[in-house]
CHARMM internal coordinates of N, CA and C (Angstrom, degrees):
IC EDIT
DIST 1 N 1 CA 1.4501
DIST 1 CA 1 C 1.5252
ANGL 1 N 1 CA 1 C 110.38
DIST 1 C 2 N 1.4157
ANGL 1 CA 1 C 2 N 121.18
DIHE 1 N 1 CA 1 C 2 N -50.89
DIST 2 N 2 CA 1.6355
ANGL 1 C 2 N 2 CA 116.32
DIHE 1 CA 1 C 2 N 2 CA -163.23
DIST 2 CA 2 C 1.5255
ANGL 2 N 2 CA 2 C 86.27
DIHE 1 C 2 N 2 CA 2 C -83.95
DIST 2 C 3 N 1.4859
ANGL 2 CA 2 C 3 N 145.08
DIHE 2 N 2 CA 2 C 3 N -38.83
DIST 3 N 3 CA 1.0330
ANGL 2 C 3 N 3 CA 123.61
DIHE 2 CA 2 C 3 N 3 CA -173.28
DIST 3 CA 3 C 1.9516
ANGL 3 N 3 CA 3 C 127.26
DIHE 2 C 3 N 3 CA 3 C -42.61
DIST 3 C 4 N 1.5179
ANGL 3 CA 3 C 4 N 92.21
DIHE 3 N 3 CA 3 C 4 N -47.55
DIST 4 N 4 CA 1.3467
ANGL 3 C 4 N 4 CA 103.50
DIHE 3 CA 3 C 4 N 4 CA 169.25
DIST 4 CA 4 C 1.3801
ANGL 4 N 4 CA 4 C 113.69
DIHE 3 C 4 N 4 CA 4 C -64.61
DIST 4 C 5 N 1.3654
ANGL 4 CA 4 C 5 N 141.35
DIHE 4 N 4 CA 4 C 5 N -59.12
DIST 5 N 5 CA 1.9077
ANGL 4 C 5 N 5 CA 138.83
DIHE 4 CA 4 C 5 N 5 CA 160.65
DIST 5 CA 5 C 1.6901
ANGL 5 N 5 CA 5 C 99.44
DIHE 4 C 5 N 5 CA 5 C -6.19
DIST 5 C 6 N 1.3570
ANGL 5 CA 5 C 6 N 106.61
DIHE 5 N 5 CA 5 C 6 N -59.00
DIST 6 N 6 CA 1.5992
ANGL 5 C 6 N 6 CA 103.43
DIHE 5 CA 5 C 6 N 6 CA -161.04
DIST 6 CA 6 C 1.8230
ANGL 6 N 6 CA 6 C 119.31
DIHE 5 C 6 N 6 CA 6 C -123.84
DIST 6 C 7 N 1.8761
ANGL 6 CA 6 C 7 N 74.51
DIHE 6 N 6 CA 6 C 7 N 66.50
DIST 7 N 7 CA 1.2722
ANGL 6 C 7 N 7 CA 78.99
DIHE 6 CA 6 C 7 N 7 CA 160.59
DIST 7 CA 7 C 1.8279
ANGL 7 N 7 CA 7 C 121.74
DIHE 6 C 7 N 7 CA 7 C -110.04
DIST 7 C 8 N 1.4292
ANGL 7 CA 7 C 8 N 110.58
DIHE 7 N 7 CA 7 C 8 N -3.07
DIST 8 N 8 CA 1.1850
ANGL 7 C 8 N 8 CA 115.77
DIHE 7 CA 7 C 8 N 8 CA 153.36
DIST 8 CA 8 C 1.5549
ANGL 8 N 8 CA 8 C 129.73
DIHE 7 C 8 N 8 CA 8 C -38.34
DIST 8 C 9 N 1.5341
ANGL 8 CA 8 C 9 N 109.45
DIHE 8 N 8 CA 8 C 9 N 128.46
DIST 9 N 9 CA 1.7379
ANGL 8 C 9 N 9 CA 108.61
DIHE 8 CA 8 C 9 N 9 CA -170.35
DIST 9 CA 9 C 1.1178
ANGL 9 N 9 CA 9 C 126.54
DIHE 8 C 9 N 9 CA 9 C -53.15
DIST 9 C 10 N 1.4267
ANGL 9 CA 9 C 10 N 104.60
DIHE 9 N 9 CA 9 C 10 N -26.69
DIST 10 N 10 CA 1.3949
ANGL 9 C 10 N 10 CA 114.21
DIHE 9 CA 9 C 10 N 10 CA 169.68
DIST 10 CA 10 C 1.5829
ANGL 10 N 10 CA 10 C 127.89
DIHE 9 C 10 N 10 CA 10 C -34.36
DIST 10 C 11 N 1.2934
ANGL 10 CA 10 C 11 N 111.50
DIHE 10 N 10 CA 10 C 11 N -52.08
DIST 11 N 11 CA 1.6185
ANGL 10 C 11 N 11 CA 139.41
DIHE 10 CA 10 C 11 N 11 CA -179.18
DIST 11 CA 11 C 1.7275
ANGL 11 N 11 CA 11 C 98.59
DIHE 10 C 11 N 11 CA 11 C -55.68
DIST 11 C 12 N 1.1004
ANGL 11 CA 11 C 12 N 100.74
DIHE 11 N 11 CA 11 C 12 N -28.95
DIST 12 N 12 CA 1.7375
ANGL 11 C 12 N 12 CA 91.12
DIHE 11 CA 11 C 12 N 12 CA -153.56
DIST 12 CA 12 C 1.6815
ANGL 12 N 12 CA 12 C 88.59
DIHE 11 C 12 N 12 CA 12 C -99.07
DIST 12 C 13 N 1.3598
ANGL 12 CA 12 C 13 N 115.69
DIHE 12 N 12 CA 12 C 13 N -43.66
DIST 13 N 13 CA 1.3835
ANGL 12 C 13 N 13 CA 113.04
DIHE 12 CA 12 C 13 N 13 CA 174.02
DIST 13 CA 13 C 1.8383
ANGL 13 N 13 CA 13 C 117.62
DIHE 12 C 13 N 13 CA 13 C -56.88
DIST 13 C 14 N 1.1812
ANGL 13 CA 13 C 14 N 119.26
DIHE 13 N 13 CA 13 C 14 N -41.65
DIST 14 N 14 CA 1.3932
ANGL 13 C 14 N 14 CA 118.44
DIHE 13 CA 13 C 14 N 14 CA 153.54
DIST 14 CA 14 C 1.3016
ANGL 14 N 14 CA 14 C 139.93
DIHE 13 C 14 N 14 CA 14 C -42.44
DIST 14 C 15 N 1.5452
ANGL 14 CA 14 C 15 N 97.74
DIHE 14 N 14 CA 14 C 15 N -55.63
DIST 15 N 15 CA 1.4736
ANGL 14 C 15 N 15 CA 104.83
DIHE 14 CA 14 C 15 N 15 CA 174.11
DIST 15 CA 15 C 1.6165
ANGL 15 N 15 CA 15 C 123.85
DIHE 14 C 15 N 15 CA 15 C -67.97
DIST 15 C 16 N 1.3551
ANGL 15 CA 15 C 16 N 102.81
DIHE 15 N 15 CA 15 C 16 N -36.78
DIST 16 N 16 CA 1.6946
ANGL 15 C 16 N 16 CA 122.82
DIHE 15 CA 15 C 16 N 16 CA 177.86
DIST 16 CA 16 C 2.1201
ANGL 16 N 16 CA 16 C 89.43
DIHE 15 C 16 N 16 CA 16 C -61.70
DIST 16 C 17 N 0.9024
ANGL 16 CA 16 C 17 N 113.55
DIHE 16 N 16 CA 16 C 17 N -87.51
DIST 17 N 17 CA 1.7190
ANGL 16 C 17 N 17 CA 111.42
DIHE 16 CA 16 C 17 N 17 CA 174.55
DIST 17 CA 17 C 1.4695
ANGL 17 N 17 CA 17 C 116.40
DIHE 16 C 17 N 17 CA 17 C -10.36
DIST 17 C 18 N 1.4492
ANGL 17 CA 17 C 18 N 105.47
DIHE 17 N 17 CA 17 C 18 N -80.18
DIST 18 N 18 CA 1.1592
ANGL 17 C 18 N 18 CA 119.20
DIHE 17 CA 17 C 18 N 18 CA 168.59
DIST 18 CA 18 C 1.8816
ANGL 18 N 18 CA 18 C 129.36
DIHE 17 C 18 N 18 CA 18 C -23.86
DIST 18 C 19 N 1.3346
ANGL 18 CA 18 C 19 N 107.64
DIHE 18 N 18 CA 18 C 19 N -62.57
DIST 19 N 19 CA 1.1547
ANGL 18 C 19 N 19 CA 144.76
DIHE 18 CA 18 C 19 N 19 CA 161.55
DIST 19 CA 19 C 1.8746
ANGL 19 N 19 CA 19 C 97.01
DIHE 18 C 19 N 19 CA 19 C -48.50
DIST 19 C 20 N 1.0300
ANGL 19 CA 19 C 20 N 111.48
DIHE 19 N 19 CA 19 C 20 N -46.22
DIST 20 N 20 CA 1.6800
ANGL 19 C 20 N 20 CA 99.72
DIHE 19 CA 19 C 20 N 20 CA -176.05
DIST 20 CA 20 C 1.5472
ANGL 20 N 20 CA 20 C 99.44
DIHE 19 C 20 N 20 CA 20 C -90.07
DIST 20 C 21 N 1.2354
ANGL 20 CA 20 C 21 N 139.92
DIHE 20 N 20 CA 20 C 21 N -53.64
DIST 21 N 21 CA 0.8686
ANGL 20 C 21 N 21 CA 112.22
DIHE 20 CA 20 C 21 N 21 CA 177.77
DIST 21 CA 21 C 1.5929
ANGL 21 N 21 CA 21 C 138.80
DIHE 20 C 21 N 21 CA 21 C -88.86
DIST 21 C 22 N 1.1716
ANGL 21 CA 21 C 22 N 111.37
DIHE 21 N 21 CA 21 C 22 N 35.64
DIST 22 N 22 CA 1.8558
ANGL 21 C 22 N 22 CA 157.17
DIHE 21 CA 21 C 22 N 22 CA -176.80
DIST 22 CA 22 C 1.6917
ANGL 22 N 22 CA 22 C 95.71
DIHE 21 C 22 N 22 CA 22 C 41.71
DIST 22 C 23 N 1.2241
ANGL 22 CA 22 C 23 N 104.27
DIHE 22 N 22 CA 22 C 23 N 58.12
DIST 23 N 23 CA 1.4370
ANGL 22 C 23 N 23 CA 111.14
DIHE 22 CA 22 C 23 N 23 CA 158.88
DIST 23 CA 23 C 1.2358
ANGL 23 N 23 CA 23 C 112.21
DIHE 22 C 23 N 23 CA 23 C -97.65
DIST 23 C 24 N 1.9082
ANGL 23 CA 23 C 24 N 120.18
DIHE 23 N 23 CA 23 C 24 N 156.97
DIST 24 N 24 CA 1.2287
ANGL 23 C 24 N 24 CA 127.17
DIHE 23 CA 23 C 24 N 24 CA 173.60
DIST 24 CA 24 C 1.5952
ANGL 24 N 24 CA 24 C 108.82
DIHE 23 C 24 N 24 CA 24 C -86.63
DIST 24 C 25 N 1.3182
ANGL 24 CA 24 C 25 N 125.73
DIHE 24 N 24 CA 24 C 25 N 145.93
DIST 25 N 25 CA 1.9298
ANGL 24 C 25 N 25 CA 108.02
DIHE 24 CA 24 C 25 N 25 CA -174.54
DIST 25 CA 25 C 1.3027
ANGL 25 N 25 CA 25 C 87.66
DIHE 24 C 25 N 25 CA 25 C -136.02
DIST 25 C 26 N 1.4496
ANGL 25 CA 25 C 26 N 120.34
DIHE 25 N 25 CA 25 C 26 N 153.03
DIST 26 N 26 CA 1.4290
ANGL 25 C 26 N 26 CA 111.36
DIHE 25 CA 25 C 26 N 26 CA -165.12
DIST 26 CA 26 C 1.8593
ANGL 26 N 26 CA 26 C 88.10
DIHE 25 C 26 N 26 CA 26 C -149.42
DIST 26 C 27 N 1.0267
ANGL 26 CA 26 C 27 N 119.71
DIHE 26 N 26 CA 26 C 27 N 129.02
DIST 27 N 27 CA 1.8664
ANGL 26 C 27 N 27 CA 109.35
DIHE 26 CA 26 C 27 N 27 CA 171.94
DIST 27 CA 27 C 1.9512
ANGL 27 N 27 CA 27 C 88.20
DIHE 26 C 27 N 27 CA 27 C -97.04
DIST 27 C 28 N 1.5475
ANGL 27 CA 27 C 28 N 74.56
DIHE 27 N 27 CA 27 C 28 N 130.04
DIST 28 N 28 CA 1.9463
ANGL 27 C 28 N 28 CA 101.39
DIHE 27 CA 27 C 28 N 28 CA -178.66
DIST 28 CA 28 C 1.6363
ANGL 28 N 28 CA 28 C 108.39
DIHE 27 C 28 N 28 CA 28 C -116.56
DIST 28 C 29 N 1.2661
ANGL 28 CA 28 C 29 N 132.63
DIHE 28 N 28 CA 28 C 29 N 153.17
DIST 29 N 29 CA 1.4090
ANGL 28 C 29 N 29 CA 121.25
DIHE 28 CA 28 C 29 N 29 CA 128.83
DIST 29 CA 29 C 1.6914
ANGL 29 N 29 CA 29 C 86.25
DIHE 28 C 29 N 29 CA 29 C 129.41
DIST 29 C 30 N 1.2872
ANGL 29 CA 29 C 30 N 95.61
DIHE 29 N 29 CA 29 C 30 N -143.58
DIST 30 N 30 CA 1.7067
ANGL 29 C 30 N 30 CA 113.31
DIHE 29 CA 29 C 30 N 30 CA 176.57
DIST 30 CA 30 C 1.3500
ANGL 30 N 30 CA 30 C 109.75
DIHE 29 C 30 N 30 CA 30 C -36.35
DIST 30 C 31 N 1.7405
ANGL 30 CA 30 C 31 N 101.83
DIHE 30 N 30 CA 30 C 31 N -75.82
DIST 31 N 31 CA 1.4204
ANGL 30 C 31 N 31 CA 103.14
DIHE 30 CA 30 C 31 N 31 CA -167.65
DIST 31 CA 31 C 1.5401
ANGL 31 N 31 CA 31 C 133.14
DIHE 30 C 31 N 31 CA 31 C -43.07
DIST 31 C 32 N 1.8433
ANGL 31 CA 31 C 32 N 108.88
DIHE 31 N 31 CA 31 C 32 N -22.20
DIST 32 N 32 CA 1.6090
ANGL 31 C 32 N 32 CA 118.64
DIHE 31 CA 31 C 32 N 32 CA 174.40
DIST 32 CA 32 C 1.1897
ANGL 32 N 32 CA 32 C 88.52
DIHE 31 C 32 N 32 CA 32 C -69.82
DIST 32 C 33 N 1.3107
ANGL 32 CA 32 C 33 N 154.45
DIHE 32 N 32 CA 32 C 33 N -66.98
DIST 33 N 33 CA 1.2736
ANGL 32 C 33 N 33 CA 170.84
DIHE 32 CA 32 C 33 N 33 CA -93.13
DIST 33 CA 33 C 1.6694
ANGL 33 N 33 CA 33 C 119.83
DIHE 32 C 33 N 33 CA 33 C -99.84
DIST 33 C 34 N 1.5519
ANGL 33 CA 33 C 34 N 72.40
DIHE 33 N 33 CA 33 C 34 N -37.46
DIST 34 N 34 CA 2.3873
ANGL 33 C 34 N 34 CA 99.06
DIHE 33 CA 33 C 34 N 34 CA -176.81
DIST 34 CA 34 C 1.3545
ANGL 34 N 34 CA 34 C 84.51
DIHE 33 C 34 N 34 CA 34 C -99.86
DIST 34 C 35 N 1.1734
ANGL 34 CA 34 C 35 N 132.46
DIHE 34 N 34 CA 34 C 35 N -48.67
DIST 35 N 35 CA 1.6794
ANGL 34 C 35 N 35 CA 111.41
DIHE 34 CA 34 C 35 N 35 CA 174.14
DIST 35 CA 35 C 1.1405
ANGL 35 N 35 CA 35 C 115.81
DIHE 34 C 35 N 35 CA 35 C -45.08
DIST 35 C 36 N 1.3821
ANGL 35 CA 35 C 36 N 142.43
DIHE 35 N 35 CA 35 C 36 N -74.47
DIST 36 N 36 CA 1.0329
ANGL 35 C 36 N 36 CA 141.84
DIHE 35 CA 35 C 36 N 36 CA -178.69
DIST 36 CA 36 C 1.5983
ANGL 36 N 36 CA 36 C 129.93
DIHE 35 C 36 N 36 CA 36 C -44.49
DIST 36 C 37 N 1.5296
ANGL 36 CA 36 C 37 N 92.67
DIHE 36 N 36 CA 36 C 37 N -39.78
DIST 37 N 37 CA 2.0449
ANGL 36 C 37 N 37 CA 93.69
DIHE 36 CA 36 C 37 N 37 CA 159.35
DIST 37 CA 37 C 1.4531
ANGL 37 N 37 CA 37 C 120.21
DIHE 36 C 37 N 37 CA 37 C -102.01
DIST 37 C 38 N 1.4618
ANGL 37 CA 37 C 38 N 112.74
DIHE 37 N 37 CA 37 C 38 N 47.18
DIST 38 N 38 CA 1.1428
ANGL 37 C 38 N 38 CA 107.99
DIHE 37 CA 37 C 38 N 38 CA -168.74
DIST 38 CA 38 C 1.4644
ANGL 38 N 38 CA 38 C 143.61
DIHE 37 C 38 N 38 CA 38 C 21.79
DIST 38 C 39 N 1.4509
ANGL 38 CA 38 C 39 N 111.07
DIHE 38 N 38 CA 38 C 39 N 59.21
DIST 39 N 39 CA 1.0786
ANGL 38 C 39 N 39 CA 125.51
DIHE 38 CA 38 C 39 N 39 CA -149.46
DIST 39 CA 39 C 1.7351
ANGL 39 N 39 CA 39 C 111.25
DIHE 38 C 39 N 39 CA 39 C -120.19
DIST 39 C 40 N 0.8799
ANGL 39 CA 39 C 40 N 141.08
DIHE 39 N 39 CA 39 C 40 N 144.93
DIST 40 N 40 CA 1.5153
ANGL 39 C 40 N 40 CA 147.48
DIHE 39 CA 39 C 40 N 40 CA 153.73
DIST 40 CA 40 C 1.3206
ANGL 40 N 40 CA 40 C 122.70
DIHE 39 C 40 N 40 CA 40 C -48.75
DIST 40 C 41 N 1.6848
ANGL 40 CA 40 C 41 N 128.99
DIHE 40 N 40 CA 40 C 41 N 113.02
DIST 41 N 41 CA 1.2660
ANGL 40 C 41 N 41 CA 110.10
DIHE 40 CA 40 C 41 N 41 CA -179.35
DIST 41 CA 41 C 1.2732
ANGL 41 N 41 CA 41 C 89.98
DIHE 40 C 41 N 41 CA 41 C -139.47
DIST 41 C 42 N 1.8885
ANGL 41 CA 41 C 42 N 96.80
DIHE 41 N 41 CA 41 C 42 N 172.41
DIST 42 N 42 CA 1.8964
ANGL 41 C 42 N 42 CA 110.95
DIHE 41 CA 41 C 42 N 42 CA -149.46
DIST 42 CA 42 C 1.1399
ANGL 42 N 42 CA 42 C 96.02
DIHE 41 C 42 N 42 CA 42 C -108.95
DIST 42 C 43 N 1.9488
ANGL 42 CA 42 C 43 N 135.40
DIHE 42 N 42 CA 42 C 43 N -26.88
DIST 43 N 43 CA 0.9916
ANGL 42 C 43 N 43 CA 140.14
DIHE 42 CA 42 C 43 N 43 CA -158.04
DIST 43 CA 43 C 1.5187
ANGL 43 N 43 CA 43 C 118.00
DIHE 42 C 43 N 43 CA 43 C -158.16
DIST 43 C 44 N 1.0634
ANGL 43 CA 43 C 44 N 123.48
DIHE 43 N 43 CA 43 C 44 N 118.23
DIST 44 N 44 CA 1.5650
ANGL 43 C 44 N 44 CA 124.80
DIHE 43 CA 43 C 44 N 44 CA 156.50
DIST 44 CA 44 C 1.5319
ANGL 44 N 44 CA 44 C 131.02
DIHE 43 C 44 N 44 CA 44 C -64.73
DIST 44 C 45 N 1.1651
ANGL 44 CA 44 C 45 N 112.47
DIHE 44 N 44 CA 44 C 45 N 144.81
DIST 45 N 45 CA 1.7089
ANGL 44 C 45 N 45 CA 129.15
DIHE 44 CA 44 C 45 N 45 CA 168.38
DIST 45 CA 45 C 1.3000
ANGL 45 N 45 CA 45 C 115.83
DIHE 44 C 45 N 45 CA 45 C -105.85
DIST 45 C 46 N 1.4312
ANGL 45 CA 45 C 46 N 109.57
DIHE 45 N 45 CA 45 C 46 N 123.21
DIST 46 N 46 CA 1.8415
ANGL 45 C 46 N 46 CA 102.67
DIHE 45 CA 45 C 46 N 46 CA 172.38
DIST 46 CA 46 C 1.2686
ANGL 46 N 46 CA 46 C 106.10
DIHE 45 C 46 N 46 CA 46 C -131.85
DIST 46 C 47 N 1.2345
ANGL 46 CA 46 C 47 N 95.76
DIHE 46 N 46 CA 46 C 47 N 144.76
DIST 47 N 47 CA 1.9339
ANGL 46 C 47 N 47 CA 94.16
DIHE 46 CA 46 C 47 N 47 CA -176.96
DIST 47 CA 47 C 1.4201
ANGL 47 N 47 CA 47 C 88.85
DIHE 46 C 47 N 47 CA 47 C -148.45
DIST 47 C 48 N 2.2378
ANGL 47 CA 47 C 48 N 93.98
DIHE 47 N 47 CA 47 C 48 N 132.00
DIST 48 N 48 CA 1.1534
ANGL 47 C 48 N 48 CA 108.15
DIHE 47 CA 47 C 48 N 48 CA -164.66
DIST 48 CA 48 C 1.4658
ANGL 48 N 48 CA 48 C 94.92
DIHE 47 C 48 N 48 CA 48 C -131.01
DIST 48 C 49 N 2.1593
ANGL 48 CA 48 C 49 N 98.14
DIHE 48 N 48 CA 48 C 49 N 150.91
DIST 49 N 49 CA 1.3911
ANGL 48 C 49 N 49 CA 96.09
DIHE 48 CA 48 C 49 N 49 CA -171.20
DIST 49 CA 49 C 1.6141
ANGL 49 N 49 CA 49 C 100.84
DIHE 48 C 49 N 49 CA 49 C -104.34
DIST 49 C 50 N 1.3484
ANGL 49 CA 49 C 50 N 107.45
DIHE 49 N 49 CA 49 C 50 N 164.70
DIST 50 N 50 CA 1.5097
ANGL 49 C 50 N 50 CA 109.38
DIHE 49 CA 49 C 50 N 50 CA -164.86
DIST 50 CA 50 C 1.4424
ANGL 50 N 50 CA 50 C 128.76
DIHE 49 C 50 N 50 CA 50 C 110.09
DIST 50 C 51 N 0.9577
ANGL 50 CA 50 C 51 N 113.96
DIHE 50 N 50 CA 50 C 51 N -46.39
DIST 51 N 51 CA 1.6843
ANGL 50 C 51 N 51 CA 137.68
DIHE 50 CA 50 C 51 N 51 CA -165.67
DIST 51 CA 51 C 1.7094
ANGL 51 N 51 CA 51 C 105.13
DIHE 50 C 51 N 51 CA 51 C -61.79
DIST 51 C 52 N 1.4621
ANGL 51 CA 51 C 52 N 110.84
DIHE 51 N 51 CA 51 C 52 N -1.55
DIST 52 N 52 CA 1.5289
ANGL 51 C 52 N 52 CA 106.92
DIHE 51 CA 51 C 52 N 52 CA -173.10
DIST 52 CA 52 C 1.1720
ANGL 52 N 52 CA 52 C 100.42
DIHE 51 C 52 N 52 CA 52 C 77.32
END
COOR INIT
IC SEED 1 N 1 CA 1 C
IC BUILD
């Protein structure tokens, strides 16, 4: 199921970033939220650890 949610480029451009600058990136908030009720969402939240 979440594999399909994130197949938007976005995900991969984050994670690839992330990954270089050895941060953890996590999508939080709504968007887990509409996944789970099969729902439509307009915007993602990511909150990453490391970053200060």
């Amino acid at each position: 199921m979440l594999q399909k949610e994130l197949t938007h480029p976005i995900f991969k451009i984050v994670s690839e970033e992330s990954q270089k600058l050895g941060f953890e990136t996590f999508v939080v908030g709504g968007y887990v939220r509409d996944i789970y009720l099969n729902r439509a969402s307009k915007d993602v939240d990511f909150v990453t650890v490391g970053s200060g």
